[in-house]
C-alpha positions in Angstrom: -51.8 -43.3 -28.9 -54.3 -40.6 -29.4 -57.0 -40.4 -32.4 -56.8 -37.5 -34.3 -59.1 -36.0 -36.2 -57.0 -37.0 -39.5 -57.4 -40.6 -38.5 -61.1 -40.1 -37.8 -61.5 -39.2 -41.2 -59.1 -42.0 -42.7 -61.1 -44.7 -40.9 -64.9 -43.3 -41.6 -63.8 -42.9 -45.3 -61.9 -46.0 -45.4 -65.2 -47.7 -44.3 -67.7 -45.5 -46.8 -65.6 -46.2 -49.4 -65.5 -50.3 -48.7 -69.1 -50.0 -48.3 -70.2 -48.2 -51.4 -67.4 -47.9 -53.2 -65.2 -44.3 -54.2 -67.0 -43.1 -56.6 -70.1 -43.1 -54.7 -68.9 -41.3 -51.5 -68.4 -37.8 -51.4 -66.1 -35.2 -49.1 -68.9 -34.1 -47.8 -70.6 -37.5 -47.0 -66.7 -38.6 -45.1 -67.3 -35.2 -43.3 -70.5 -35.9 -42.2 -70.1 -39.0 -40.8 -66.9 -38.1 -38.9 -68.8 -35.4 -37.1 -66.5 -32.8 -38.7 -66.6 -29.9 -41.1 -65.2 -29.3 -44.7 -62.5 -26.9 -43.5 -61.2 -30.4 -41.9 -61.5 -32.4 -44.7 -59.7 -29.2 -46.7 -57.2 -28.8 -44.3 -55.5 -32.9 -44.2 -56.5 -33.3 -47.2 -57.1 -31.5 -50.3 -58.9 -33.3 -52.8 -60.7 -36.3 -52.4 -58.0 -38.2 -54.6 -55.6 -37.3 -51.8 -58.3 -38.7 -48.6 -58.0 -41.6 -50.9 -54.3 -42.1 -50.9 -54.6 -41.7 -47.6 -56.5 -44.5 -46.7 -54.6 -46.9 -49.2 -51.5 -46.0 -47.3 -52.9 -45.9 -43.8 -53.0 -50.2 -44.1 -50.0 -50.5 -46.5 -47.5 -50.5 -43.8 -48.4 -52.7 -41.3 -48.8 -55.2 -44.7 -45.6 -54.4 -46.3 -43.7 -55.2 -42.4 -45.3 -58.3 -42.2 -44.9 -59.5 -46.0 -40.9 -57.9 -45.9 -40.2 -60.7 -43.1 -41.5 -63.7 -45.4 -40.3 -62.2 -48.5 -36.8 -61.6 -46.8 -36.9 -66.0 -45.7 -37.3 -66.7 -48.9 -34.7 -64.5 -50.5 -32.4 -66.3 -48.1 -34.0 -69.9 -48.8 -32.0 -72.0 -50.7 -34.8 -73.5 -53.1 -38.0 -72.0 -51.7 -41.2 -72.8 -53.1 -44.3 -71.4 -54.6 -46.6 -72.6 -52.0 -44.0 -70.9 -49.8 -44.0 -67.3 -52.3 -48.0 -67.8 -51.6 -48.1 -67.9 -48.4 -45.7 -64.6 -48.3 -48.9 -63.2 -50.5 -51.5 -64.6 -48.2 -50.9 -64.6 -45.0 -50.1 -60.7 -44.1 -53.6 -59.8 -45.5 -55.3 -63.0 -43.7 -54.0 -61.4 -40.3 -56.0 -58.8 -40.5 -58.9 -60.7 -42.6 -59.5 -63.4 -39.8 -59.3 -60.7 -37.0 -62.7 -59.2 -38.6 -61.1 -56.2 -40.4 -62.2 -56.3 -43.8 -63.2 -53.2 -44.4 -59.8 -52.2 -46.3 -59.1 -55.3 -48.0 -62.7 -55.1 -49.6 -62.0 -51.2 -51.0 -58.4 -52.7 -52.3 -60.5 -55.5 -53.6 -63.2 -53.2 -55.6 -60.4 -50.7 -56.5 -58.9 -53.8 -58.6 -62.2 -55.6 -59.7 -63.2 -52.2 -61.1 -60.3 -50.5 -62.2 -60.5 -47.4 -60.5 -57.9 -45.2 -60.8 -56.6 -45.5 -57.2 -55.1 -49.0 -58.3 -52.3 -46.5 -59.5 -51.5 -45.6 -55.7 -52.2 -48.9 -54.6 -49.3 -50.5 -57.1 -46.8 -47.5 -56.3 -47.8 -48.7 -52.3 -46.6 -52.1 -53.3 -44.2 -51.5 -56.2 -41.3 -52.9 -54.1 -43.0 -56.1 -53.2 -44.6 -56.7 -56.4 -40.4 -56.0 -57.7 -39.4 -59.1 -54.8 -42.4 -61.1 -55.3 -41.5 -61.0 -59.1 -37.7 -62.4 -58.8 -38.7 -64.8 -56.6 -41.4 -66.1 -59.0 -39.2 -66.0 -61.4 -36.1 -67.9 -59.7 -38.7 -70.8 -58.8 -39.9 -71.2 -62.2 -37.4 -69.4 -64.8 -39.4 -70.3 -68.1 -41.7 -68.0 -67.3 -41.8 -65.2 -69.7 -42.7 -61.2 -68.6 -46.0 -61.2 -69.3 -47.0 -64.4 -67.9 -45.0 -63.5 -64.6 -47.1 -59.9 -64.8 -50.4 -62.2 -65.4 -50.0 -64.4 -62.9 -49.2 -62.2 -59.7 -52.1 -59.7 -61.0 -54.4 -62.7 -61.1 -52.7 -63.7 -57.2 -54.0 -60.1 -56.1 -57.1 -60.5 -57.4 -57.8 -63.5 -56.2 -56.5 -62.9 -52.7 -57.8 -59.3 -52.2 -61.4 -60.8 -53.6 -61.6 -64.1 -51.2 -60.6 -62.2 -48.1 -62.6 -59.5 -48.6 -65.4 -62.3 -48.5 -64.1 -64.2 -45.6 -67.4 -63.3 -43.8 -69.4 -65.4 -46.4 -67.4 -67.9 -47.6 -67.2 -69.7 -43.9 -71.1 -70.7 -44.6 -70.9 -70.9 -48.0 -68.4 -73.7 -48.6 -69.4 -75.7 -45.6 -71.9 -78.6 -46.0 -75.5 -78.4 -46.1 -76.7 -78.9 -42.8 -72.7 -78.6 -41.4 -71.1 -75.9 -39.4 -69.1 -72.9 -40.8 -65.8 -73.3 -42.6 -63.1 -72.4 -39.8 -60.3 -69.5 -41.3 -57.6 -71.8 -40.5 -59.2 -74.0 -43.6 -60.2 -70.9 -45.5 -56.8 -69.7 -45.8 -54.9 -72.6 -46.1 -57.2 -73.2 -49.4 -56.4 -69.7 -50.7 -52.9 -70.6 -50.4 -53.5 -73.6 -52.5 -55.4 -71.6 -54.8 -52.6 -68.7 -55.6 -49.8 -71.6 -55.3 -51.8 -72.9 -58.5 -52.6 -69.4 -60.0 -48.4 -69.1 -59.6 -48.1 -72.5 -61.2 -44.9 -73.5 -62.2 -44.0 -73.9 -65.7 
């Protein structure tokens, strides 16, 4: 398929914007890099607010098809479980994670560490999931009132956009001293772990 010069511009600033974050990087500074003028930036996009919804829904897709397949196993599993609802979390965002491509799961993850503004596109991107995710959450443990449900799979984003978006890092990190790097077979099956407890039934 052929790169346009809107995609050129999607990837460059989806890549400023995970380096420095949004508020740092300008039109002009997306332009530059992309070896194009303003009149192109203008012309897809507008504003910078809309090159930033851009980018957020330039991934969200490819996430939401992968996610919609686990999600829809689970709406059809007679007692599913919540390492099960974390692994529908997890794993689409892993796939691209352990592939090397971090670059958008560490904007999503400084868009929600800092609360910047484009968390408002990022939940409209998801609102769907987050609605699915919710009923099943609450199906597995039905105790659970409406703002610990809301608390909890905030706290499962956070902590899954945050430890994939340090993948890189955390392979030599929690190894050993003196042992070789964490494989992201491990690394991921501990995240799962880790939101299955953050999800923790009451």
């Amino acid at each position: 398929m052929r790169t346009t010069q809107r995609d050129v511009l999607v990837a460059t600033a989806e890549r400023l914007f995970a380096e420095q974050g949004i508020d740092a990087v300008s039109l002009r500074t997306v332009m530059a890099e992309a070896g194009t003028n303003v009149a192109a930036v203008r012309y897809h996009f507008g504003t910078k607010d809309a090159l930033v919804e851009a980018v957020v829904r330039a991934r969200s897709e490819e996430i939401k098809a992968a996610r919609d397949t686990l999600l829809t196993a689970l709406e059809e599993a007679a007692d599913p479980s919540l390492h099960d609802l974390a692994e529908a979390f997890v794993l689409p965002l892993a796939g691209m994670a352990t592939t090397g491509d971090l670059e958008w799961i560490r904007l999503v993850a400084g868009v929600t560490a800092g609360g910047h503004p484009a968390i408002a596109v990022i939940d409209e991107e998801f609102a769907e999931q987050t609605a699915r995710l919710g009923r099943l959450l609450r199906r597995i443990s039905p105790g659970l009132d409406p703002v610990g449900l809301r608390f909890r799979l905030t706290v499962a984003m956070t902590l899954t956009y945050r430890t994939l978006g340090d993948l890189a890092d955390l392979r030599t990190r929690v190894a050993a001293p003196g042992r070789p790097p964490v494989g992201d077979e491990r690394l991921v099956a501990e995240l799962v772990d880790a939101v299955t407890a953050v999800l923790g039934k009451v």
